[in-house]
N, C-alpha and C positions, 0 to 999 in steps of 0.2 A: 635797496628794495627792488625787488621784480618789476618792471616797467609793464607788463604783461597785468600785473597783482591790479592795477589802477582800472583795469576793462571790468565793467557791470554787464550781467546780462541785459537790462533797459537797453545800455547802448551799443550792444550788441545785435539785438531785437528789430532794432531803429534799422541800422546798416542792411540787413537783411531785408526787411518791406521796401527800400531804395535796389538793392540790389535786382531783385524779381522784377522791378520793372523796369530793368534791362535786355531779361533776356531774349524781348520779343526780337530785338535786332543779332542774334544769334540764328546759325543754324545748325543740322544733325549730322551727322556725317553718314555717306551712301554707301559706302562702301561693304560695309558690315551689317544685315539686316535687322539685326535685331537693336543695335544703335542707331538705328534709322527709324524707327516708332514713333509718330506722335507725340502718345503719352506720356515720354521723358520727358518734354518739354517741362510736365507741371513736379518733375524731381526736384527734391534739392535736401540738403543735410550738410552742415557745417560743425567742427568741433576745435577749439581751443584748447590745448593739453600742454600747463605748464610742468616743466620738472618736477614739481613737489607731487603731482600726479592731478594736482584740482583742476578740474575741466568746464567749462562755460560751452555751450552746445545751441542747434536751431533746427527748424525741419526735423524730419522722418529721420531717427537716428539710426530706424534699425534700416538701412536700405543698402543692402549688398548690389555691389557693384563690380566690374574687372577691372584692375588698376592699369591695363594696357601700359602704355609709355610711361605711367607713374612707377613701373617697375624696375625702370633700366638704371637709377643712381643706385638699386639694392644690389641689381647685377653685379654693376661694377664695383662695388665695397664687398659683397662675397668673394668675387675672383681677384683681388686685390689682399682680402685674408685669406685665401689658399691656396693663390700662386705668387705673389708679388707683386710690384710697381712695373718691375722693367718687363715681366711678361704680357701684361697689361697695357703696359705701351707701346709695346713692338707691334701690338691688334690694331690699337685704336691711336688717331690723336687727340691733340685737347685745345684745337683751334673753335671759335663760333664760326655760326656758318650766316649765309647772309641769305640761303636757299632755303627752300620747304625742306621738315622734316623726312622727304623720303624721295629726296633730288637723286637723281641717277646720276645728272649733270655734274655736282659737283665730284662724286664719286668717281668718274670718270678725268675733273679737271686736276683732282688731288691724287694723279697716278694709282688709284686704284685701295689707296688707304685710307677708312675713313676719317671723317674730321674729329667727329668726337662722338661720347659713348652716348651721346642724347637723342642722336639721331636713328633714324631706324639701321641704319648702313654699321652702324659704331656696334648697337646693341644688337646686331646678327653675327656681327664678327665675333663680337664676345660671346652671345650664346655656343660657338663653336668651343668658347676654352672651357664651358663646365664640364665638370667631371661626371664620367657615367657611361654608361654602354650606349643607353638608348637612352630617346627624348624622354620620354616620363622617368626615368630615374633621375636622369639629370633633375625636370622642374621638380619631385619628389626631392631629391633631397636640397635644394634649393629651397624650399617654399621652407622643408622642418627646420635648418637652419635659421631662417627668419623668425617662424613663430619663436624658436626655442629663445631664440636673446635677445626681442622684444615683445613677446606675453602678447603675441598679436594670434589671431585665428586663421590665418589664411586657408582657402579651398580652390583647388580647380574647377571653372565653371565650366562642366560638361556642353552643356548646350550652346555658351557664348562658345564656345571651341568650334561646336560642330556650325555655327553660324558664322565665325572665322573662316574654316574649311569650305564653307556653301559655293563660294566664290573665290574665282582665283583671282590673287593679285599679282598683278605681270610686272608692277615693278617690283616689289621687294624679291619677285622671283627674276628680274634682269638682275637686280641688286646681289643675288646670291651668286648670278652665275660670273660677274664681274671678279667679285671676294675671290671665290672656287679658282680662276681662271690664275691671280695672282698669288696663291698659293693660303689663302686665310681661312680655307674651307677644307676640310677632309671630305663632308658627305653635304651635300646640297640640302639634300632633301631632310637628314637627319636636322643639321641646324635648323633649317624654314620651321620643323616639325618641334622640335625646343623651344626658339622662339615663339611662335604661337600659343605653348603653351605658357609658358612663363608671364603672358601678356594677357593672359586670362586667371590669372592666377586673381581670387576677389574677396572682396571682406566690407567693413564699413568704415565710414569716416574717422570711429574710433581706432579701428586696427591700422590704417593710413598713419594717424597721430603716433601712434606706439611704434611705429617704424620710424616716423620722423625721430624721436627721442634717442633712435641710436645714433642721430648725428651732429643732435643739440647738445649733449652733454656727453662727458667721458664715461668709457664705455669698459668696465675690467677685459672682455674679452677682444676689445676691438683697441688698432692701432692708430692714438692721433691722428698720424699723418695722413692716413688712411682717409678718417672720417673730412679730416682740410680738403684733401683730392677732390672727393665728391663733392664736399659742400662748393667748391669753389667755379666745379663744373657744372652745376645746379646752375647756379649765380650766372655763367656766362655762359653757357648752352640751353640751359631747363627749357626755356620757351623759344626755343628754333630762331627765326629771322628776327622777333619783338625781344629777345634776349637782353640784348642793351638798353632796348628803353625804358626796360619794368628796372633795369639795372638802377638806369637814375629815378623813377618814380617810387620804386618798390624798395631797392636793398636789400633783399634779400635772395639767399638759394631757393629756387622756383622750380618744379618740375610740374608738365602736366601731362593728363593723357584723352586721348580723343573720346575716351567714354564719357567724360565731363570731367572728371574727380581736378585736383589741384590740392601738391602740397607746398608749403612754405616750411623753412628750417629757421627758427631762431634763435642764433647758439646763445646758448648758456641761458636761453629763456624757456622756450619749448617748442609745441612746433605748433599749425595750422592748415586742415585739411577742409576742404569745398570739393561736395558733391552739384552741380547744377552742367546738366548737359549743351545747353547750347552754346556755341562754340562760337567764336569770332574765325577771320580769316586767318588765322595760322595754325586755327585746331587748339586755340586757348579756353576755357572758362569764359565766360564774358563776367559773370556776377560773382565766378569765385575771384577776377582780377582784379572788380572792383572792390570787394570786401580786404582783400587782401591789402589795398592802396589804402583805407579808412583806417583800418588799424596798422598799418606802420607808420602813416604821415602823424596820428593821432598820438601814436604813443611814442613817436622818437625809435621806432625796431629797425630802422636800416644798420645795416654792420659797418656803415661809411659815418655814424653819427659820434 
């Protein structure tokens, strides 16, 4: 029996009213103005999607969002099904890091190659191995990809883009020019220009869940080993420097992205995505980490159990 099958909405419901009154100790992230609003504060949308497709859901479901950083484990399982392991690893490594998401520092400490594809340094290097002339074909066919082999909607959000672009960010532009320098960059500016879009790429907590699904269970067009890679890199990068701790509290593959969103992979069960933007200090969820702790301690979902 589904360990997942035991969860009620009631106690799902419960989790959720505990969680929101955490996320006054969260904050927005400044950098991006339009994730810098207020009003996010009072988002939130959670959904539960086992394999057999039954979903248990909370909050505002229809609430489109950019999966930002919650894109980079699709990254690397597309470039992984259309170039390989070894080209993929010759870009990136698959060390944790102990540094912020978007350390120059360690990029610098690690001769110039990233740690791993969670980071913003990992998932710039690889936005250089997609395929395509230019950045929008590249996230183009990236994005139809996804929808096509997990029934998800994704869309590029034009305006999260151009509020992206509003502002320059000087690290991930030293970040590019370090890559460029040691040979992981053909065009600067094309990657930075991919990247961005790829990380505005947005949909709802449902379309979240339908991506998780292609790496909870087997997949006809996707390769095991593939799906291990990621899940395992999830697990021990997903959440940048807290990686290890949620490793032992949580158990599970973890990615998040600084919009709020938060998915959870639970193989061979299904997955679990949280919409709630305020962020703790590493650029986590605060209410999607705790909801995510409720139900793995509750129902036994660590992959260590």
């Amino acid at each position: 029996m589904s360990k997942l099958a035991a969860l009620t909405q009631s106690q799902l419901d419960h989790w959720i009213a505990q969680a929101l009154l955490k996320t006054h100790s969260g904050h927005l992230p400044r950098h991006i103005p339009l994730l810098a609003n207020p009003d996010r504060h009072r988002e939130f949308t959670i959904q539960v999607r086992r394999i057999d497709e039954q979903t248990f859901s909370g909050g505002v479901a229809k609430y489109h969002f950019p999966f930002m950083s919650l894109i980079k484990p699709f990254v690397m399982l597309y470039l992984l099904q259309q170039s390989g392991h070894e080209l993929v690893l010759s870009q990136v490594d698959v060390r944790p890091s102990e540094y912020p998401f978007n350390s120059l520092a360690q990029l610098e400490a690690d001769q110039s190659k990233p740690r791993n594809p969670m980071i913003n340094s990992g998932a710039i290097a690889l936005a250089a191995l997609l395929p395509g002339e230019t950045a929008s074909s590249r996230c183009h066919d990236f994005c139809q990809w996804l929808n096509q082999r997990s029934g998800s909607q994704l869309t590029l959000d034009h305006t999260m883009l151009e509020s992206v672009e509003s502002l320059p960010n000087p690290i991930n532009q030293a970040i590019a020019h370090v890559l460029n320098q040691a040979g992981y960059l053909d065009s600067i500016e094309t990657t930075l220009d991919t990247y961005q879009q790829i990380c505005c790429l947005s949909g709802t907590v449902g379309d979240l869940t339908k991506l998780g699904l292609l790496l909870a269970k087997p997949h006809v067009n996707l390769e095991p080993m593939h799906q291990r890679m990621v899940n395992a890199l999830m697990l021990t990068c997903g959440l940048y420097e807290e990686s290890g701790r949620y490793a032992v509290q949580i158990g599970l593959p973890i990615k998040s992205g600084v919009s709020g969103g938060l998915l959870a992979i639970v193989p061979g069960e299904g997955a679990i995505a949280c919409y709630s933007p305020p962020l703790d200090r590493a650029g986590n969820s605060v209410a999607g980490l705790f909801l995510l702790e409720q139900l793995a301690q509750t129902f036994n979902l660590s992959v260590f159990n």
